[in-house]
N, C-alpha and C positions, 0 to 999 in steps of 0.2 A: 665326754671325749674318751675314747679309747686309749688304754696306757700303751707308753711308749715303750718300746725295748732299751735295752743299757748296749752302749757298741765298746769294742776295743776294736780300732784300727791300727797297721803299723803302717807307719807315715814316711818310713823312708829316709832316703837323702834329705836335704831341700830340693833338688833340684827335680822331685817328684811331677810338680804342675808343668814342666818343658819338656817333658820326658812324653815316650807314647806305647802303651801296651796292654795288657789284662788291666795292673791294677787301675788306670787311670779309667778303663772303660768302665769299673765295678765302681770307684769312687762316685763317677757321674751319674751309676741308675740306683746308689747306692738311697737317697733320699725318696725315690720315689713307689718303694715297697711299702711304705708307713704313711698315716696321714702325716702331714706338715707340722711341723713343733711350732710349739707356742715361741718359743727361746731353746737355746742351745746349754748344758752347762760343759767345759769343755775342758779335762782334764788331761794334762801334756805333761811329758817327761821333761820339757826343759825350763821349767819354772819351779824352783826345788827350795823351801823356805824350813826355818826350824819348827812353824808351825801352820798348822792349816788356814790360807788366807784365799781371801775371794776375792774378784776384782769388781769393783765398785764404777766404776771408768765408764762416761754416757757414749764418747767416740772416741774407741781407742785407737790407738798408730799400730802400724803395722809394720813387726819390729825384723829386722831383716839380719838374725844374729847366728851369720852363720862369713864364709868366706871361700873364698879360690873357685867358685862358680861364672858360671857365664853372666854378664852384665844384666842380660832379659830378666834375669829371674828378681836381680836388685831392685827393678822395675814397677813388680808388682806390687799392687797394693790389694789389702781386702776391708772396705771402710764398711763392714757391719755395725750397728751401733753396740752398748755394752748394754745393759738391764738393771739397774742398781734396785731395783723393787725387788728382782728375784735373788740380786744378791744379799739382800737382808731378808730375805726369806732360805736359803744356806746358811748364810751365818747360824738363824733360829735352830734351825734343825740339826744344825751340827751343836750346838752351843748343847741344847735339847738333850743330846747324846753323850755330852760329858766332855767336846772335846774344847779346846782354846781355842776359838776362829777367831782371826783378823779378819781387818779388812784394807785394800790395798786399793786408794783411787785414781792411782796414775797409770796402772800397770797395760801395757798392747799387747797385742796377738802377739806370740813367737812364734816359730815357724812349725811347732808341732802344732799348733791349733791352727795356721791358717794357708799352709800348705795342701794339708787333705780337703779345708772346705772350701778354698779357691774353685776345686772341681767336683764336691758334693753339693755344695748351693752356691753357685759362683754370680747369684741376685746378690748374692749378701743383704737380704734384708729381712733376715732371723736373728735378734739379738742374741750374742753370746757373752759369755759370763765365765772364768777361768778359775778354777779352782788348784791350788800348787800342792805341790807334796812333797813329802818329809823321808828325804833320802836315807835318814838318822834311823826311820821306824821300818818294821816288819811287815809282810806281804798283808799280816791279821792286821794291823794299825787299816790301815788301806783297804781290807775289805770291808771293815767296822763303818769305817766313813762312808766308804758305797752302801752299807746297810743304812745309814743314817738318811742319805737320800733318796734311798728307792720310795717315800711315796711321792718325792717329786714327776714320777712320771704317770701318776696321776691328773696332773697336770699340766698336763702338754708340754713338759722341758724334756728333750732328747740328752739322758748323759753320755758325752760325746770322750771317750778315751783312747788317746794317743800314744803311742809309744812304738815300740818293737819288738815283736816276737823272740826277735835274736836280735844281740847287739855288744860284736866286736869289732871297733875299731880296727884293731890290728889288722883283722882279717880283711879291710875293705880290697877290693878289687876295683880295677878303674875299668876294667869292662863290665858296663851296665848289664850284657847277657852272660857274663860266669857263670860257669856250671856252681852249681851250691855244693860245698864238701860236706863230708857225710856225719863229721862230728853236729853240722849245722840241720840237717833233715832227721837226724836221730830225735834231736831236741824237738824242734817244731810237730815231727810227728808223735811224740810224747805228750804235747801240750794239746793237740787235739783229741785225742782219745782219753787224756783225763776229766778235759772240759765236757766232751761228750757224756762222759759218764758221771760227772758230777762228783769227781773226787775231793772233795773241798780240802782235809787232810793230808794231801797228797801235794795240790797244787798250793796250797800256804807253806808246806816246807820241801818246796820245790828243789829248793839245793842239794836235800840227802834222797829224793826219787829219783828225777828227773837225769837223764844221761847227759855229760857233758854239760852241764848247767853252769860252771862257774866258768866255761871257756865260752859259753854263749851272751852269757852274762857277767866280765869281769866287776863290772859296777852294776846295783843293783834298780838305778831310777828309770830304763827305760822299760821294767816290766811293769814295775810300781803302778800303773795306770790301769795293768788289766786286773788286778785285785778289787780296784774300786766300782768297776764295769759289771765283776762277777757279785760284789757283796750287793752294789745296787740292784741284780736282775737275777731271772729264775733261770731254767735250764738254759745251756749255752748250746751252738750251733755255730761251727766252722763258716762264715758264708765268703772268706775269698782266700784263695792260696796262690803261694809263689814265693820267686826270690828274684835280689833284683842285687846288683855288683858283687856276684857271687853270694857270701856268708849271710845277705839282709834278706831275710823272712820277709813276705807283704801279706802276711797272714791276719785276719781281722775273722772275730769272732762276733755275735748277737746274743743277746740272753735276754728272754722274754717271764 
């Protein structure tokens, strides 16, 4: 089988899958540039532990932990099953790498992992498997762990990372098409042209490069994901851009 690429998507609002426009049309052809994963492993900013755990879980729920949206979206469900074969093959490799994995066997989707696949495999009939991350650690903790997995995609597991390009709260606008402010396109255009050129040094100490970094980022877990995308995968590639309620990036990158 042909190795799989590392993705970081940004997932958005929740209310991403009701929504209609670029990113939704990239999410949906987004799966079918690669062959078909064997499994998903699927790393999300909103599942944040003191240490690295994996979910173990055969049919997880689909956990709706978000509020003040329209009822439809409460609605949906994503019943993928979970994989606990590959999540004891995670555990190993991370274990392998020096780090402390748990393992977590109750844990469901949250909305950063089953928002973007509702409309990337919306069969849901690709086990996925969630791996949490450690808000406490450095962008290097998070790439180490992505280096720990990349030869998982040797083996037909797509690792699937979620998060945000940009993500401030404050800044949200409640119109879906706001013009993006320019503290917000400084950033995002930053992050592509360091990814482009493989600045690894650069994007691990992101806060003292990177323009306006800590107003894009006042906390630091929805970047956390694309560290683990970049340590698991070889050169990166911008492959969707945008913004969506103004200040939110829908920028998602590939690294093969």
């Amino acid at each position: 089988m042909a190795s799989l690429p590392s993705l970081f998507v940004s997932h958005g609002a929740p209310d991403l899958p009701l929504r209609v426009g670029p990113t939704q049309d990239f999410l949906r052809s987004l799966l079918q540039t690669m062959p078909k994963p064997k499994a998903i492993l699927a790393i999300s900013a909103h599942w944040l532990t003191a240490q690295p755990t994996v979910s173990a879980t055969e049919q997880p729920k689909t956990i709706h932990d978000f509020g003040g949206f329209p009822q439809a979206l409460y609605q949906l469900n994503y019943p993928a099953p979970g994989d606990p074969k590959l999540a004891e093959q995670v555990i190993f490799r991370l274990t392998e790498a020096g780090f402390s994995a748990r393992v977590n066997r109750d844990r469901g989707f949250d909305h950063g992992v089953w928002t973007p696949l509702i409309l990337a495999a919306p069969e849901a009939t690709i086990p996925v498997v969630q791996l949490s991350l450690q808000p406490h650690e450095t962008p290097l903790h998070h790439y180490q762990l992505g280096q720990a997995l990349a030869p998982l995609r040797d083996e037909g597991v797509l690792i699937f990372a979620n998060g945000a390009a940009t993500h401030n709260l404050g800044a949200f606008d409640g119109n879906y098409s706001a013009v993006p402010p320019n503290w917000a396109t400084a950033f995002d255009d930053w992050l592509a042209e360091a990814i482009a050129t493989k600045d690894i040094p650069a994007l691990l100490n992101y806060r003292q490069h990177a323009p306006y970094a800590a107003q894009n980022h006042p906390s630091e877990e929805h970047l956390l994901p694309l560290f683990v995308a970049l340590g698991a995968g070889g050169l990166g590639q911008q492959i969707h851009h945008g913004f969506t309620y103004g200040a939110f990036s829908m920028a998602a990158y590939q690294f093969n």
